[in-house]
C-alpha positions in Angstrom: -20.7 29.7 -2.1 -19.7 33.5 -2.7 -15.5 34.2 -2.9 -15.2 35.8 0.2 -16.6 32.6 2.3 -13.9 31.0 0.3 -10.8 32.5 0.7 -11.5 32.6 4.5 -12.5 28.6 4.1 -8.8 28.8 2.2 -7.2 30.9 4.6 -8.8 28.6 7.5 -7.4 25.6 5.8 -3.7 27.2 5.0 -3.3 28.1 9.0 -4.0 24.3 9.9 -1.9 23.3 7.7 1.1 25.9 9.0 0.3 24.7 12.4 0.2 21.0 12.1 3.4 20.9 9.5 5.5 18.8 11.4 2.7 16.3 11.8 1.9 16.1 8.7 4.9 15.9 7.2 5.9 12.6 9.4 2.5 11.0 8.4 2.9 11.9 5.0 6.4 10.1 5.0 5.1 7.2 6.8 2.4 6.5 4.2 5.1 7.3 1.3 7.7 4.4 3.3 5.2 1.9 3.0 5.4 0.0 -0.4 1.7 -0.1 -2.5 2.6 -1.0 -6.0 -0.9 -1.3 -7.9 -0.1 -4.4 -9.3 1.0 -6.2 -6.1 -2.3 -6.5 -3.8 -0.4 -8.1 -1.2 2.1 -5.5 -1.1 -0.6 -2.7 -0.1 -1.6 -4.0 3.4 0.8 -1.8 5.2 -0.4 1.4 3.5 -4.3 0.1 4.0 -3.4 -0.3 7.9 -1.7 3.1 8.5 -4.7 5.1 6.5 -7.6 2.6 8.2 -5.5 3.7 11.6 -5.6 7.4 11.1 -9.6 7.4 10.0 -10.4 5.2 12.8 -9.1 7.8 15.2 -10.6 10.4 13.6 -13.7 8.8 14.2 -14.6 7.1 10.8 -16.0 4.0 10.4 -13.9 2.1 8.4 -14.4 -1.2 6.0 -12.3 -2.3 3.4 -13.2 -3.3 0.4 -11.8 -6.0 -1.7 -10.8 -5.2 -5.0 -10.7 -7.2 -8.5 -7.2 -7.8 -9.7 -5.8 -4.8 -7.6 -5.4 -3.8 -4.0 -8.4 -3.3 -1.7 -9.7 -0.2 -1.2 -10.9 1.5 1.9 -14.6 2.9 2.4 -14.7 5.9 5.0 -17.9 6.9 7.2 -18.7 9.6 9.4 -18.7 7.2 12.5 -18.4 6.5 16.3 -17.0 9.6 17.2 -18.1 11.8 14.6 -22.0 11.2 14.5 
């Protein structure tokens, strides 16, 4: 990929961004509300759901994966909508 394609990718990216802020600043503060401590498996359920949530809609299958001695971790697909 040459630098020019790049910084209009970046450019692209950095307008998004400006124009979805708001939104992502209250799903960025959802995600940080719900408690996920590493060590506590149970714990992470809340923050699993509300990313599972968001990738669904965007059209992702999602499956989650059970992990060994820490939380479970999500596995995201191009999917239903996206294919």
């Amino acid at each position: 990929m040459n630098p020019n394609t790049t910084s209009v990718r970046a450019q692209k990216i950095a307008h998004w961004v400006e124009l979805h802020q708001d939104e992502l600043v209250a799903f960025v503060s959802k995600l940080v509300a719900a408690e996920s401590p590493s060590l506590a498996p149970g714990a992470q359920r809340a923050a699993l759901g509300i990313l599972a949530g968001e990738l669904d809609a965007l059209g992702f299958e999602v499956e989650r994966v059970p992990g060994i001695d820490v939380g479970d971790h999500l596995l995201a697909r191009q999917g239903h909508d996206l294919a």
